[in-house]
Kinemage of the C-alpha trace (Angstrom):
@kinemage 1
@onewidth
@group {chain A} dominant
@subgroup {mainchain}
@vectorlist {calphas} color= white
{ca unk a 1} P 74.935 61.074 61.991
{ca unk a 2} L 75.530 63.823 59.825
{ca unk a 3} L 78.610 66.319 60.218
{ca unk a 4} L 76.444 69.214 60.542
{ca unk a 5} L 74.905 67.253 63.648
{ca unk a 6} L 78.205 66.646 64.989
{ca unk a 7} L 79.678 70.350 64.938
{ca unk a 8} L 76.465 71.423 66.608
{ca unk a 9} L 76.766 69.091 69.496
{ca unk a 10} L 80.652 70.228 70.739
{ca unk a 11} L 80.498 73.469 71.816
{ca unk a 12} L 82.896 76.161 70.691
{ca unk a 13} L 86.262 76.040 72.075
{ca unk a 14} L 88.443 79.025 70.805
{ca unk a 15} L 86.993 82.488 72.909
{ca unk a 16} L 86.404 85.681 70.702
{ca unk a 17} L 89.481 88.108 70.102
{ca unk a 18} L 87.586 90.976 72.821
{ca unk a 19} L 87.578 87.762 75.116
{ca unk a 20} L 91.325 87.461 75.211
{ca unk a 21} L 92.022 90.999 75.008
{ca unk a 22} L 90.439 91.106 78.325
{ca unk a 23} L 92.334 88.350 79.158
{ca unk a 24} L 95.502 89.776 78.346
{ca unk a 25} L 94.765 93.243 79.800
{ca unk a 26} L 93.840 91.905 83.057
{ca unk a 27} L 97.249 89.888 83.058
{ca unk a 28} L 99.225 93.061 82.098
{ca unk a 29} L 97.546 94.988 84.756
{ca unk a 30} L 98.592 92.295 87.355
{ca unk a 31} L 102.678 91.956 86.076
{ca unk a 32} L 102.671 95.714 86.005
{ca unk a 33} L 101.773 96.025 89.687
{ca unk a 34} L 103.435 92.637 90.639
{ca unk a 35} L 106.968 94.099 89.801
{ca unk a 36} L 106.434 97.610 91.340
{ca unk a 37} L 104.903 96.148 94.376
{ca unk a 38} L 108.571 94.278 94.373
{ca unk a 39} L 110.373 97.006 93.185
{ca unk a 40} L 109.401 99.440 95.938
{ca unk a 41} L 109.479 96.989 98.654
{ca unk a 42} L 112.680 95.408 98.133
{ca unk a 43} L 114.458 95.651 101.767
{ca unk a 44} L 111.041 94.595 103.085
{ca unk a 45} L 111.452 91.211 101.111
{ca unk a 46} L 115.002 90.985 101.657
{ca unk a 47} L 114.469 90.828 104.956
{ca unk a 48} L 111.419 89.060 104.913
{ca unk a 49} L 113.780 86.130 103.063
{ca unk a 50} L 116.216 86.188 105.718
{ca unk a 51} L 113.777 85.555 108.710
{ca unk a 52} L 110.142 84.100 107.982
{ca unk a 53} L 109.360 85.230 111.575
{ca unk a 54} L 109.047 89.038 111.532
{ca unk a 55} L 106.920 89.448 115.001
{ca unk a 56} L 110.763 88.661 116.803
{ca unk a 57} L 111.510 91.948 115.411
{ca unk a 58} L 108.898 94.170 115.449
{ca unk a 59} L 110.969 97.611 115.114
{ca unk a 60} L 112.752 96.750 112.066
{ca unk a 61} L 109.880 95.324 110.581
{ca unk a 62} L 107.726 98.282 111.531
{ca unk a 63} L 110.309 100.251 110.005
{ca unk a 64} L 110.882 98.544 106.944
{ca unk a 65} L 106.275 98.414 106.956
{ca unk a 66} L 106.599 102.099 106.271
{ca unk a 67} L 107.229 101.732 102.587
{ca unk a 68} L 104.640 99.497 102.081
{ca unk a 69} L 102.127 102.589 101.835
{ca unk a 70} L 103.286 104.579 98.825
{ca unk a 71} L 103.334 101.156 96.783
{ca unk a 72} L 99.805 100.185 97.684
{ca unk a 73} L 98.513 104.006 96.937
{ca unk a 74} L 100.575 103.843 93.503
{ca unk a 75} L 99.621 100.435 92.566
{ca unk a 76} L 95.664 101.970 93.277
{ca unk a 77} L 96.533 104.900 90.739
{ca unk a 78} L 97.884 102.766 88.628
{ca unk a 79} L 94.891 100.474 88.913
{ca unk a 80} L 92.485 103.570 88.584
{ca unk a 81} L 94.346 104.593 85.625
{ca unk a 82} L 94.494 100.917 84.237
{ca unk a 83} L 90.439 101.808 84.217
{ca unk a 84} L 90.004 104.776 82.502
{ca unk a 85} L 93.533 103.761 79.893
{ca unk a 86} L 94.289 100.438 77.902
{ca unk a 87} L 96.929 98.897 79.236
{ca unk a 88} L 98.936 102.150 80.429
{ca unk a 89} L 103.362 101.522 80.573
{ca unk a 90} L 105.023 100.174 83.569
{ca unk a 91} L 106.515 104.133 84.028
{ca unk a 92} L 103.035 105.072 84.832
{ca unk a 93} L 103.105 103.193 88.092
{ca unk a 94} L 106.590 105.340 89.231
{ca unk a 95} L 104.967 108.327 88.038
{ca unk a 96} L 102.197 107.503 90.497
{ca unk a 97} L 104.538 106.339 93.250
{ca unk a 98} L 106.503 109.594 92.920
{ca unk a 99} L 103.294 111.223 92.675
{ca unk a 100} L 101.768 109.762 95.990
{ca unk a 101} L 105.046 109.409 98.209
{ca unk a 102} L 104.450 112.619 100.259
{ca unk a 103} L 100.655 112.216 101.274
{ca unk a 104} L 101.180 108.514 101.235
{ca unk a 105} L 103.958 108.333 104.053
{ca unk a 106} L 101.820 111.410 106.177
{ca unk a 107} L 98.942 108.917 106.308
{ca unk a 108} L 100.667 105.116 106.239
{ca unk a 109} L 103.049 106.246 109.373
{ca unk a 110} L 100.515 106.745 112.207
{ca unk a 111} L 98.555 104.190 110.892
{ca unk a 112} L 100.922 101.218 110.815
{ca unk a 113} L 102.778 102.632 114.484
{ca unk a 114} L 99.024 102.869 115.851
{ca unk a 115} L 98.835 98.821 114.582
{ca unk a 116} L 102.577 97.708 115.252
{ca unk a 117} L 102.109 98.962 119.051
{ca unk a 118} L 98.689 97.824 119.358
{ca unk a 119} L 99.743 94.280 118.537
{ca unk a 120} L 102.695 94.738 120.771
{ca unk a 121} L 100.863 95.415 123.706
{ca unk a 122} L 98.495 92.606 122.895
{ca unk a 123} L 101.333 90.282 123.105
{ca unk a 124} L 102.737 91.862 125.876
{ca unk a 125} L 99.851 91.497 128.098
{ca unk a 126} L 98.817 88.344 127.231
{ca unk a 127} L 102.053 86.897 128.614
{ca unk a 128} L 101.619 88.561 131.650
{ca unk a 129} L 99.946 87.071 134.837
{ca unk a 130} L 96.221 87.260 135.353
{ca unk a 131} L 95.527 90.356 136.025
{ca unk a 132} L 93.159 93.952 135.507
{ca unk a 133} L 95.676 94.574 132.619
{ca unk a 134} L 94.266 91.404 130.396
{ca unk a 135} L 91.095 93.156 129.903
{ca unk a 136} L 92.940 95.604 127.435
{ca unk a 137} L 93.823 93.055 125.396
{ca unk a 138} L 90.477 92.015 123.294
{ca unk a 139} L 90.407 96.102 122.642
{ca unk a 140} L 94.177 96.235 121.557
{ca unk a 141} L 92.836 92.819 119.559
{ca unk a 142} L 90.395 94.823 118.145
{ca unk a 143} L 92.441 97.977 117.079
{ca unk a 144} L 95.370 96.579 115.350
{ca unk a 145} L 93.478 95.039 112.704
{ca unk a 146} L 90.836 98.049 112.229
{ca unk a 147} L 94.077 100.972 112.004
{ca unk a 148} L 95.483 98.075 109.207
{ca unk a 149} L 92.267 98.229 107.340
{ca unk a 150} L 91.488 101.798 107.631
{ca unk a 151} L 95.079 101.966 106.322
{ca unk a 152} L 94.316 100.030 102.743
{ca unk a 153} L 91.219 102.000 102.122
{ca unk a 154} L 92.993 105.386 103.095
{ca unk a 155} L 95.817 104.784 100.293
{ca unk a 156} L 92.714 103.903 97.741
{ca unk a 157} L 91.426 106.782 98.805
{ca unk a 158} L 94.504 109.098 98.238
{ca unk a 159} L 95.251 107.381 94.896
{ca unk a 160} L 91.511 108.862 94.073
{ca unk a 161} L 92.000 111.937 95.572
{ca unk a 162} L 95.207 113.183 95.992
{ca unk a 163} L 94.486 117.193 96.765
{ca unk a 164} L 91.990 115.688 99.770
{ca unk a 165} L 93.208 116.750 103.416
{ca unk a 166} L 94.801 113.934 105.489
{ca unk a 167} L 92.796 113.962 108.412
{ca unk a 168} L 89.584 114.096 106.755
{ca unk a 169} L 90.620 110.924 104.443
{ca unk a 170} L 91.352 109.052 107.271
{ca unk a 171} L 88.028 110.062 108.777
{ca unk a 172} L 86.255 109.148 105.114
{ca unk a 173} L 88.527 105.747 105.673
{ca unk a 174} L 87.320 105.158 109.290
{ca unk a 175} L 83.595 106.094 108.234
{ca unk a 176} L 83.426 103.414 105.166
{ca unk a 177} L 84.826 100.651 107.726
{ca unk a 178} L 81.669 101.415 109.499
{ca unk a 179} L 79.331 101.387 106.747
{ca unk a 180} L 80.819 98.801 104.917
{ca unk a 181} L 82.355 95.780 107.894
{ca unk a 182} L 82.008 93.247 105.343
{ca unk a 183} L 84.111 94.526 102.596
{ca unk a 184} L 86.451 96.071 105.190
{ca unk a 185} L 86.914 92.430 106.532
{ca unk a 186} L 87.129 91.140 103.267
{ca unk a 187} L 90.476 93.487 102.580
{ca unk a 188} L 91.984 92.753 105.581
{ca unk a 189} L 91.261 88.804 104.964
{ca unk a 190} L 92.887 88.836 101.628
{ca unk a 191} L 95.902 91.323 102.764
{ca unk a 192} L 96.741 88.909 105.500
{ca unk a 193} L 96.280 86.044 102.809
{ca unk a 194} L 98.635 87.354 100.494
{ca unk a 195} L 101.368 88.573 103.029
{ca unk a 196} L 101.471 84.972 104.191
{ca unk a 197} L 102.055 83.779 100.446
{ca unk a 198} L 104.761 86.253 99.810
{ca unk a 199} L 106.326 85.461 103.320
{ca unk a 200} L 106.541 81.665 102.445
{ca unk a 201} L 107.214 81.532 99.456
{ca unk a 202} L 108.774 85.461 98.285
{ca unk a 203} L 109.249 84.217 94.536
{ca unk a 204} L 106.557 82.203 93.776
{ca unk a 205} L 104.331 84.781 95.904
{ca unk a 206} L 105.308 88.041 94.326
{ca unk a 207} L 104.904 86.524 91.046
{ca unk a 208} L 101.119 85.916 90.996
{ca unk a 209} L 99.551 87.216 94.513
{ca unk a 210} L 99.860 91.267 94.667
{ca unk a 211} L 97.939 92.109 91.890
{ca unk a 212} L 95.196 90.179 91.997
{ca unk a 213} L 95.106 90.502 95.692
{ca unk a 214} L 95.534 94.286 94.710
{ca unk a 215} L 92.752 94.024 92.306
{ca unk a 216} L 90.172 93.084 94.450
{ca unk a 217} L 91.284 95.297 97.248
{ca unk a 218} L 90.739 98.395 94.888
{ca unk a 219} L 87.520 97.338 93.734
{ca unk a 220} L 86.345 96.909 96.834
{ca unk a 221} L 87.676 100.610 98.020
{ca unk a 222} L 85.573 101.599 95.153
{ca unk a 223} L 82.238 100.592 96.403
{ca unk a 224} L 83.502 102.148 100.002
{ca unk a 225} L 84.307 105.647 98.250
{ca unk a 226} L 80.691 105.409 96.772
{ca unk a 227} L 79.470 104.806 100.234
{ca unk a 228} L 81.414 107.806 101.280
{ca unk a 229} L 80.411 110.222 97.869
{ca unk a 230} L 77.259 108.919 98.217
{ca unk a 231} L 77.221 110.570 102.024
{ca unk a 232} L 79.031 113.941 101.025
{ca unk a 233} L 76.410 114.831 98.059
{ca unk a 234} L 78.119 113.362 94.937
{ca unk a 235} L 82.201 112.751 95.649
{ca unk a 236} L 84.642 112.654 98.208
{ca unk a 237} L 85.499 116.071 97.360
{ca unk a 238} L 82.765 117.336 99.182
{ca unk a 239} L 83.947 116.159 103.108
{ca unk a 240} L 87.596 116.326 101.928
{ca unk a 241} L 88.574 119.618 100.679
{ca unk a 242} L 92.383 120.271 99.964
{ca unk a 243} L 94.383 122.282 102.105
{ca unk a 244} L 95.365 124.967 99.606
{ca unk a 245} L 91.326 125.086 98.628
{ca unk a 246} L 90.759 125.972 103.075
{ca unk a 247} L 93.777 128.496 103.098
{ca unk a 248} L 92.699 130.874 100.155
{ca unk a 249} L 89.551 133.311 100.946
{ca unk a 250} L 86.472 133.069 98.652
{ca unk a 251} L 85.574 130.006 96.375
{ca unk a 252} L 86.300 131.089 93.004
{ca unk a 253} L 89.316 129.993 90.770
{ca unk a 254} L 90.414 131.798 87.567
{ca unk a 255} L 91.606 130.135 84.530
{ca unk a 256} L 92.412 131.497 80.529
{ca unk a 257} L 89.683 130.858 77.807
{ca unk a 258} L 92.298 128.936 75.454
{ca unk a 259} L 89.001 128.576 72.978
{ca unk a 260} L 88.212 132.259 72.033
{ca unk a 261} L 92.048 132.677 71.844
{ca unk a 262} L 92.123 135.843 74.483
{ca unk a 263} L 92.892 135.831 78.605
{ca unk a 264} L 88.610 135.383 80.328
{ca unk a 265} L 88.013 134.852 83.807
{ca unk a 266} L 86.153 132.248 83.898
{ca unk a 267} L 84.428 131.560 87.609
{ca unk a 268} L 84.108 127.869 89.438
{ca unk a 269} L 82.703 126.970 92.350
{ca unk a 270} L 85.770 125.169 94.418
{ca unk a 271} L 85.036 121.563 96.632
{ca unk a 272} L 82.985 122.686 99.703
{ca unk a 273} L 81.710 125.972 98.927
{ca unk a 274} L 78.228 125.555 100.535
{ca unk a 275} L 75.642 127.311 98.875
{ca unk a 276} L 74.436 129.849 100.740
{ca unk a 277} L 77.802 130.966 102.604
{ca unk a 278} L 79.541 134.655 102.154
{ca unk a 279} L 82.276 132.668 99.317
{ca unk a 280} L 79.193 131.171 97.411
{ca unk a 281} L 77.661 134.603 96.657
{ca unk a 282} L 80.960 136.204 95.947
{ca unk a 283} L 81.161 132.932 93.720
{ca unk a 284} L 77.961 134.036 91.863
{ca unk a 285} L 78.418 137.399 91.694
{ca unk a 286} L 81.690 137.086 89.742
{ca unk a 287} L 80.426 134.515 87.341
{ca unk a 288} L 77.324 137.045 86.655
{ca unk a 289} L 79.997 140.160 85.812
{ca unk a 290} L 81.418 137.617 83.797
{ca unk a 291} L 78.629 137.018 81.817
{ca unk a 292} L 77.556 140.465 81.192
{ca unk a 293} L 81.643 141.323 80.202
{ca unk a 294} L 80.941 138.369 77.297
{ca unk a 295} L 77.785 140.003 76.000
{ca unk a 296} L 78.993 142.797 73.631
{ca unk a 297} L 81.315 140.417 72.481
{ca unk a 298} L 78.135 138.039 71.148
């Protein structure tokens, strides 16, 4: 048998150079949000380390739960921006954490009290005597784990959107559940999943699990945001307007014409401004004066 014979029969062992720079971006994407994951939850793990049971103390733990939000919504703006960048610096996941904090805590707390009592009361009434009271206990079953899931697509949806109003992301959050049960499920699986690995085993866990749990999580969020854009007309935008977009009258927003080096006002129609409505045609009527001011200047 001839050499030539033999190289053609072994298959080709050493992947292309865009092979393991996808290889080595994905990795970098996962260490990145693997150490701020453990660098923003660090009294969680510390105390995780010192008792592997935290359901005998549910306030502390509920407590200590609370930070758990702004890490998830930076390490989904970090992910996002992991998507759109090449490998962006480890600062650009505490720029999104610092970023995030505010809207993140407003719509992690009433989520993960909503769960942690939910649960409680489960537990509570299952050790009780038979009774009219057991019946709540399938529902309080029921909610703990849908306000923890609505919860991980609500901080994937701030990380997308961060001028969005909080009750009307947590409405988008609770609507893509309902759309989408399977991926919803699917998040909550692999959350649970990876909170047991980091419980048992904190090093070993931390090291590998939260980004690619992470990962998955956020792609998943993607297709519910579709779901959800897809719903609105085009974006997210559309059913969540910010709050500073509700409070000022009309729909129009003025910015400077750096290109033709002089001051224009330039007209844009703002995130809900139905056409139609009183702030569309003031919308339309400014961007037409503004077209007939440019004219002498053509």
């Amino acid at each position: 048998m001839s050499g030539t014979d033999t190289t053609a029969r072994w298959p080709r062992l050493n992947p292309a150079n865009s092979s393991w720079d996808l290889i080595w971006t994905h990795v970098h994407r996962v260490l990145v949000v693997n150490l701020g994951v453990a660098a923003t939850n660090l009294p969680l793990l510390v105390a995780l380390q010192r008792d592997h049971r935290p359901w005998h103390h549910p306030v502390v733990f509920a407590v200590l739960a609370l930070g758990t939000g702004p890490s998830l919504a930076a390490a989904f703006g970090y992910l996002r921006l992991a998507d759109e960048e090449d490998r962006p610096p480890a600062a650009a996941f505490a720029r999104a954490y610092t970023r995030l904090l505010r809207r993140a805590l407003t719509l992690w707390t009433p989520l993960v009290l909503l769960a942690g009592m939910a649960a409680a009361d489960a537990v509570f009434l299952s050790h009780r005597a038979p009774g009219p009271a057991l019946a709540l206990v399938p529902l309080q079953a029921v909610v703990a784990p849908a306000a923890a899931g609505c919860g991980l697509v609500a901080m994937a949806f701030a990380a997308d959107d961060a001028g969005a109003a909080v009750p009307r992301t947590l409405l988008a959050a609770a609507y893509a559940m309902l759309r989408r049960p399977v991926l919803a499920v699917t998040n909550l699986v692999l959350a649970a999943a990876g909170l047991a690995a980091v419980n048992q085993a904190p090093l070993y866990g931390l090291a590998v699990v939260p980004g690619c749990v992470l990962y998955v999580v956020w792609r998943n969020c993607r297709a519910l945001s579709a779901v959800v854009g897809a719903a609105a007309g085009g974006s997210l935008a559309g059913i969540r307007p910010g709050r500073r977009e509700r409070r000022r009258p009309g729909c129009t927003a003025r910015t400077g014409d750096a290109g033709s080096g002089r001051r224009a006002a330039l007209a844009r129609p703002r995130p809900g401004c139905r056409p139609g409505s009183p702030a569309h045609r003031r919308w339309a009527r400014s961007c037409a004066g503004a077209a007939r001011r440019r004219e002498p200047d053509a």
